[in-house]
C-alpha positions in Angstrom: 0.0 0.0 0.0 3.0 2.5 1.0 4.7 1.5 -2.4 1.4 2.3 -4.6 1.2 5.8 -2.5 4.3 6.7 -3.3 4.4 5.9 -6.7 0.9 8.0 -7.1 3.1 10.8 -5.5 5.7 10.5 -7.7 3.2 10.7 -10.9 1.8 13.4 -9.6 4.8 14.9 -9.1 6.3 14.4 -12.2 2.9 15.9 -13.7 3.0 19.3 -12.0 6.9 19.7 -12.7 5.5 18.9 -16.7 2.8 21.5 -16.3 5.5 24.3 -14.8 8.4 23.3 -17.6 5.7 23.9 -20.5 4.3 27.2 -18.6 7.9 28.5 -19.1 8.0 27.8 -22.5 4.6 29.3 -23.2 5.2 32.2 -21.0 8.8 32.8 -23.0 10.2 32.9 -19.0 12.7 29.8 -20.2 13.9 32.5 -22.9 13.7 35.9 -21.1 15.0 35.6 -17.3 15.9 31.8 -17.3 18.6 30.7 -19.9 18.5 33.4 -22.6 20.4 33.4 -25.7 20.7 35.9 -28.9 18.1 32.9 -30.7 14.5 33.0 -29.5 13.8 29.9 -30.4 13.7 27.1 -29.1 15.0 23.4 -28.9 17.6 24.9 -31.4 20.4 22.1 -31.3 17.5 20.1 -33.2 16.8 22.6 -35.4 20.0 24.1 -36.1 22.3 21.2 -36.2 20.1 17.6 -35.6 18.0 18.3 -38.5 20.1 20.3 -40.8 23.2 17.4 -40.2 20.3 14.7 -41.7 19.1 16.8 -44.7 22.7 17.6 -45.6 23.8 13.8 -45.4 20.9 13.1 -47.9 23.1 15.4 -50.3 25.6 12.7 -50.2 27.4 10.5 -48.3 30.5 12.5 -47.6 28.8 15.8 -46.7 30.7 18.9 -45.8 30.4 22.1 -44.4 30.4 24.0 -48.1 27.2 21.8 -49.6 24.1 23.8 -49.7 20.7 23.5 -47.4 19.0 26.4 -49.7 21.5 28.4 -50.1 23.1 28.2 -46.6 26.3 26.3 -45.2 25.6 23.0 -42.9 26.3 22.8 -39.9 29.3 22.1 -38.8 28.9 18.2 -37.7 30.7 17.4 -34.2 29.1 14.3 -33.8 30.2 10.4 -34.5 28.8 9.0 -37.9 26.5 6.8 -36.2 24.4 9.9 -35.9 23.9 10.2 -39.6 22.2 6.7 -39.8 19.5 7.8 -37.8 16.0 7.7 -40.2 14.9 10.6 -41.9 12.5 11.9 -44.4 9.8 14.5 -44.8 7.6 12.9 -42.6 9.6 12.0 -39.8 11.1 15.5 -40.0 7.9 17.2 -38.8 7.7 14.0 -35.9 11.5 15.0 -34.8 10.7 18.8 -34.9 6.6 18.8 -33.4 6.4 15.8 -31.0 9.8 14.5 -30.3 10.8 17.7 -28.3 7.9 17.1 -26.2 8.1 13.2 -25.6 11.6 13.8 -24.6 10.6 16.2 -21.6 7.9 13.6 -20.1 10.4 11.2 -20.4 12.9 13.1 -18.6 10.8 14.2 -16.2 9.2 11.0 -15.4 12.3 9.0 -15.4 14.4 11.5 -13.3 11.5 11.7 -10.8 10.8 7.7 -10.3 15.0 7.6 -10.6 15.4 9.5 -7.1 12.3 8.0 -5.9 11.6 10.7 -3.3 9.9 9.5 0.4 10.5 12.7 2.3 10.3 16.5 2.4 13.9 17.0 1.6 14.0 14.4 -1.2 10.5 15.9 -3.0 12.1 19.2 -2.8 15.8 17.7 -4.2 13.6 16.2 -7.4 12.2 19.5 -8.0 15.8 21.5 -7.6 17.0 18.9 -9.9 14.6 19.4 -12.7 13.3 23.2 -12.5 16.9 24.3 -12.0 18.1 26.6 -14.7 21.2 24.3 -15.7 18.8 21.5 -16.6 15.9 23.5 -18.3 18.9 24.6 -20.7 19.6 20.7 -21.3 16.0 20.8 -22.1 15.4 23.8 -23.6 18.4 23.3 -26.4 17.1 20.0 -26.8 21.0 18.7 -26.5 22.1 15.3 -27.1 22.9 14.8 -23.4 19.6 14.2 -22.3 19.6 11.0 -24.7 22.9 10.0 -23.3 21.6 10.6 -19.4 19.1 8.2 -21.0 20.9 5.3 -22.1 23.3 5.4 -18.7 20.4 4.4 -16.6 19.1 1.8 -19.0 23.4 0.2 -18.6 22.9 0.7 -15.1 19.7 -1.2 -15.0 19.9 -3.7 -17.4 21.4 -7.1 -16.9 21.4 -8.3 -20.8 24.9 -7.6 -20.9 25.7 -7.7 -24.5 22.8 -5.4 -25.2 24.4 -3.0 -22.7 28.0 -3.2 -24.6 25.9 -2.1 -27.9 24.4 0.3 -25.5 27.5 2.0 -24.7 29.0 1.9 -28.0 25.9 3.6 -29.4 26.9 6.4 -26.9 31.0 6.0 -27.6 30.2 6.3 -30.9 27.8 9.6 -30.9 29.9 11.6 -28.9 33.5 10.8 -27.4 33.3 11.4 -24.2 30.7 8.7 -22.6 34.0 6.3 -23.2 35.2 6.8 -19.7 31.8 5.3 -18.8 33.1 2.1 -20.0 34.4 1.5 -16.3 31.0 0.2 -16.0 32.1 -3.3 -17.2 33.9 -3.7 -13.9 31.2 -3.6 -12.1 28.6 -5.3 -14.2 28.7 -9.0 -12.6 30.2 -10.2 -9.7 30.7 -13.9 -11.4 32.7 -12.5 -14.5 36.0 -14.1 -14.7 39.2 -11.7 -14.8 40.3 -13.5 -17.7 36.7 -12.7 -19.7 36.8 -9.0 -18.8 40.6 -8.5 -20.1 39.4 -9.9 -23.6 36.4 -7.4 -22.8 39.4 -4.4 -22.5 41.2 -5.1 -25.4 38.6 -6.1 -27.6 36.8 -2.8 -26.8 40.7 -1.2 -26.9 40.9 -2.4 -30.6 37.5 -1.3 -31.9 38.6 2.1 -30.5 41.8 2.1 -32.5 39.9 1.0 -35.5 37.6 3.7 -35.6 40.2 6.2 -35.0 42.5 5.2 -38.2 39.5 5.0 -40.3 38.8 9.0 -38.8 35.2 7.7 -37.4 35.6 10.5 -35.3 36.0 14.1 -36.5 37.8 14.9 -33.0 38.9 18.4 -34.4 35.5 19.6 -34.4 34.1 17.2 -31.6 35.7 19.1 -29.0 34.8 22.5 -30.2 31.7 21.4 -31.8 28.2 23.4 -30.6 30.4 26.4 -29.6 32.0 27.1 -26.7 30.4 28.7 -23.3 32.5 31.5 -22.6 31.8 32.9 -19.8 27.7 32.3 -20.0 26.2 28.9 -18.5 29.4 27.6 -18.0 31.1 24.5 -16.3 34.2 23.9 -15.9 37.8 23.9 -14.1 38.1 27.4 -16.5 35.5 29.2 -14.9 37.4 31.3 -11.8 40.4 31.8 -14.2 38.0 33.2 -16.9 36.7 35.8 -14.4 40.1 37.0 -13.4 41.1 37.2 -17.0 38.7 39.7 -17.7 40.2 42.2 -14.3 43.6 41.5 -16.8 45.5 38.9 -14.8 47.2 36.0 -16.8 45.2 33.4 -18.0 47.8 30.9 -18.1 49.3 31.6 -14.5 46.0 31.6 -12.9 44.7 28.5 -14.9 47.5 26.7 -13.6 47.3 28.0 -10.5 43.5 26.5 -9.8 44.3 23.4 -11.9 47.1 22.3 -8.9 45.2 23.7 -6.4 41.8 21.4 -7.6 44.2 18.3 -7.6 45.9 19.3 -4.1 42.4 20.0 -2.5 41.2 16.2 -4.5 43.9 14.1 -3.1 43.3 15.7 0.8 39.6 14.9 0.4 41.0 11.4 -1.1 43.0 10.9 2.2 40.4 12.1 4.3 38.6 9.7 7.0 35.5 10.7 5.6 36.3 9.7 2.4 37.4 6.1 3.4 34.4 5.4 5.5 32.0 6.5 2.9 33.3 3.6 0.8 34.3 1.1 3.4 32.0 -2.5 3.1 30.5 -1.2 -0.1 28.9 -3.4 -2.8 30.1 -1.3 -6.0 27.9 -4.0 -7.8 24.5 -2.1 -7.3 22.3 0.0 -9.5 23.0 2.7 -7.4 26.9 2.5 -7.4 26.8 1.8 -10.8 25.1 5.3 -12.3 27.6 7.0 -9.8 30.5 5.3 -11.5 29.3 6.1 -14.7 27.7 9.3 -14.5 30.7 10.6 -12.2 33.9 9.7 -14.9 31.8 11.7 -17.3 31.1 14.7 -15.4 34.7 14.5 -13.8 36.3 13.8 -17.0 34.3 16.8 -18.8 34.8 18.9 -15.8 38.7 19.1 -16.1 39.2 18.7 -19.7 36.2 20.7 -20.9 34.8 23.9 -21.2 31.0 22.8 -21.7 27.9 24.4 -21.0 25.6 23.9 -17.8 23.2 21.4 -19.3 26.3 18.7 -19.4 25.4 18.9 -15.0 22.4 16.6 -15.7 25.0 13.7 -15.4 25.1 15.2 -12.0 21.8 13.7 -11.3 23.0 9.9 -11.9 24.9 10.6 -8.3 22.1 11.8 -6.6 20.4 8.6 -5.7 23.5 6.8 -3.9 23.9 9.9 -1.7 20.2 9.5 -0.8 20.9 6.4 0.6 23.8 6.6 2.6 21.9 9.8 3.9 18.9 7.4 4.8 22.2 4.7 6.4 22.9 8.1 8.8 26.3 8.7 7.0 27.2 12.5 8.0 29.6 12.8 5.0 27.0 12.2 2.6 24.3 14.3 4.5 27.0 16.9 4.2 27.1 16.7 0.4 23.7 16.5 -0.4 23.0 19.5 1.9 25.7 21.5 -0.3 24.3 19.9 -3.8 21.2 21.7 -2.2 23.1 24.9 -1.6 24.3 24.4 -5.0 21.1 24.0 -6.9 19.8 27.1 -5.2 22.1 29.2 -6.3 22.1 28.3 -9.8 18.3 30.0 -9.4 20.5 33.2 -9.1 23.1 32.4 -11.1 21.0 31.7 -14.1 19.0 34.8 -14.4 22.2 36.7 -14.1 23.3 35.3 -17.7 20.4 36.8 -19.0 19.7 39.8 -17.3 22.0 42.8 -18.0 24.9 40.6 -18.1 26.7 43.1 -20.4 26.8 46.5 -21.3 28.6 48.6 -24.0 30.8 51.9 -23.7 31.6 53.0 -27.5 31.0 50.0 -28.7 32.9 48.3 -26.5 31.1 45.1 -24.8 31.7 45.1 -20.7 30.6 42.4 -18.2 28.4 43.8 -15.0 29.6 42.9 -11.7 27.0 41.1 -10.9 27.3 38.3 -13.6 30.9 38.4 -13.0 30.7 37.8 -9.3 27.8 35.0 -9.9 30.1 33.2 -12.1 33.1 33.5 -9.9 31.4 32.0 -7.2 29.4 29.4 -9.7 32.9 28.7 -10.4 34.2 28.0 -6.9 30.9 25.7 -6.2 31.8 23.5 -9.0 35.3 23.5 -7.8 34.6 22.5 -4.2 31.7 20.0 -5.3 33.9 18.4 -8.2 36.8 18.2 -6.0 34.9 16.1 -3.8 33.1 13.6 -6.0 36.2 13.7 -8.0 37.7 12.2 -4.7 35.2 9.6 -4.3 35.7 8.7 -7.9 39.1 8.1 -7.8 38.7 6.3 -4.6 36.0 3.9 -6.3 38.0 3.6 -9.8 41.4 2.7 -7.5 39.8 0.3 -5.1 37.9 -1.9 -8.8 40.9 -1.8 -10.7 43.3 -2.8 -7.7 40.8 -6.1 -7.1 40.8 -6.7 -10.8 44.5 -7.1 -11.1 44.6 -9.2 -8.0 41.9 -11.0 -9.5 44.0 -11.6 -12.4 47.1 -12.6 -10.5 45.5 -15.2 -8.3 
């Protein structure tokens, strides 16, 4: 009876959260105070990029950037090939561009909602910071390919068809790069797997990887600049507090370098802490839980420090949530402690977001000048990040460590 009242709560839930989402998109409050942007429409990564990328590819196989769409360029395409064998014609054109949009935000909403499976005041309100926060409706308003990503990492997590999962995660290796440091997962999928199976595993996945890269599968020039850079709007990344001090003239390099040691000192003290050790110690890495934390952790980590991406790339932050949840509900402090930050976190994004819309510049002669205001938000967006990566990056490391040191025994023995 409990279970069918809280999954009641959870649709209901999930419903009002779908009612507020399209509200802000009707209103034009998603456009005007929430995440901004010089285009006003929206879910333009489909229409823009998505859609354009298919039309040119019926052009011709080996498509490039100076064929025609009516008279304009394409896009520049940023993705893996595998992209360009999704379906297409007229008719599924006006499904991708009318209903898929839409479909996608139920989903998300639904899935992200049952996937933290809230039974308490704090948890309800966590869900909604998660969803309503300005980071994610960018995900959702820019219709970005992370959101089908986020997707296909909980269906690894939860699925126990292994082989479908390996196609699983070579559907997302091969869209866009940087899900392979997900491929961790394979550790952790089944206790009974043999050390000996999951080497061949390694190098078989190792040599599909060097394949693909000497046939140029991947157009890694433009994957890593592909979509644009953030500069210094809805940004995350291990750049953001030497950004800011950039623009009050210090050196770029010497303070990027400066926070890059500092982030690793600050990561291997929280990886030596106690706290760290004891939130780890007796744990069954073999879980659903433990697994989305692996996997959605490399790839925010891994993004993170290598990266300069935009804010809706944080919805891997949400994979994490649920294992935090439960050592909270175990009476761990450590992880009380964290999820009472992720909390402090979320809120301010409700400040910082507006501030990338509203009045974030000005001009003097034609000269464009940040406000203080957005400056100071993103400094300390900046240092939040740091502090909360820092910290998960510690766990990670901790996790990734601990697996691969009981795999090589395992392979010794």
């Amino acid at each position: 009876m409990r279970h069918f009242k809280y999954i009641s709560l959870n649709i209901f839930l999930s419903f009002i959260l779908i009612l507020i989402i399209f509200f802000l998109f009707k209103s034009g409050l998603i456009k005007n105070y929430i995440v901004g942007g010089p285009n006003k429409d929206f879910f333009i990564d489909l229409k823009n990029n998505f859609i354009p990328w298919l039309e040119c590819y019926k052009l011709g196989p080996n498509f490039e950037i100076i064929q025609k769409i009516k008279g304009e360029a394409c896009p520049m395409f940023d993705h893996g090939k595998l992209f360009l064998m999704i379906p297409f014609n007229q008719n599924l054109k006006l499904f991708y561009l009318n209903y898929l949009p839409y479909i996608t935000i139920l989903l998300f909403v639904l899935i992200t909602t049952f996937l933290l499976n809230p039974k308490n005041k704090l948890e309800y309100f966590i869900v909604i910071l998660t969803i309503l926060n300005p980071s994610t409706l960018l995900l959702i308003e820019t219709f970005s390919s992370d959101i089908f990503i986020f997707f296909i990492l909980i269906i690894v997590a939860l699925n126990r068809i292994y082989i479908f999962n390996w196609l699983l995660f070579f559907y997302c290796f091969l869209l866009k790069l940087y899900p392979m440091v997900s491929g961790s997962f394979i550790f952790i999928e089944n206790k009974k797997r043999s050390s000996i199976f999951l080497l061949m595993l390694i190098i078989f996945f190792g040599i599909i990887f060097l394949y693909l890269l000497l046939l140029n599968y991947f157009p890694i020039n433009k994957m890593f600049v592909g979509g644009g850079k953030p500069g210094y709007w809805h940004i995350f990344t291990l750049n953001t507090m030497p950004k800011v001090l950039k623009y009050f003239e210090l050196n770029y390099i010497f303070c990027l370098i400066i926070v890059y040691l500092t982030f690793f000192y600050v990561l291997y003290k929280f990886y030596k802490s106690h706290e760290v050790i004891n939130l780890i110690k007796d744990q069954d890495f073999f879980t659903f839980r433990w697994r989305l934390f692996l996997i959605g952790g490399n790839i925010l980590l891994f993004c993170f420090v290598f990266f300069s991406n935009y804010t809706s790339r944080e919805v891997f932050l949400i994979l994490l949530i649920p294992q935090f949840l439960f050592l909270n509900i175990k009476k761990n402090k450590f992880s009380s402690l964290i999820i009472y930050f992720l909390v402090f976190r979320y809120l301010f994004l409700f400040i910082y977001g507006p501030t990338n819309v509203i009045e974030s510049t000005y001009y003097i002669d034609d000269k464009r000048y940040f406000s203080y205001v957005f400056l100071t938000a993103t400094f300390v967006k900046g240092l939040l990040d740091f502090l909360l990566m820092a910290l998960i990056g510690s766990i990670l490391i901790k996790i990734n460590f601990l697996i691969l040191k009981r795999f090589i025994l395992k392979l010794r023995f």
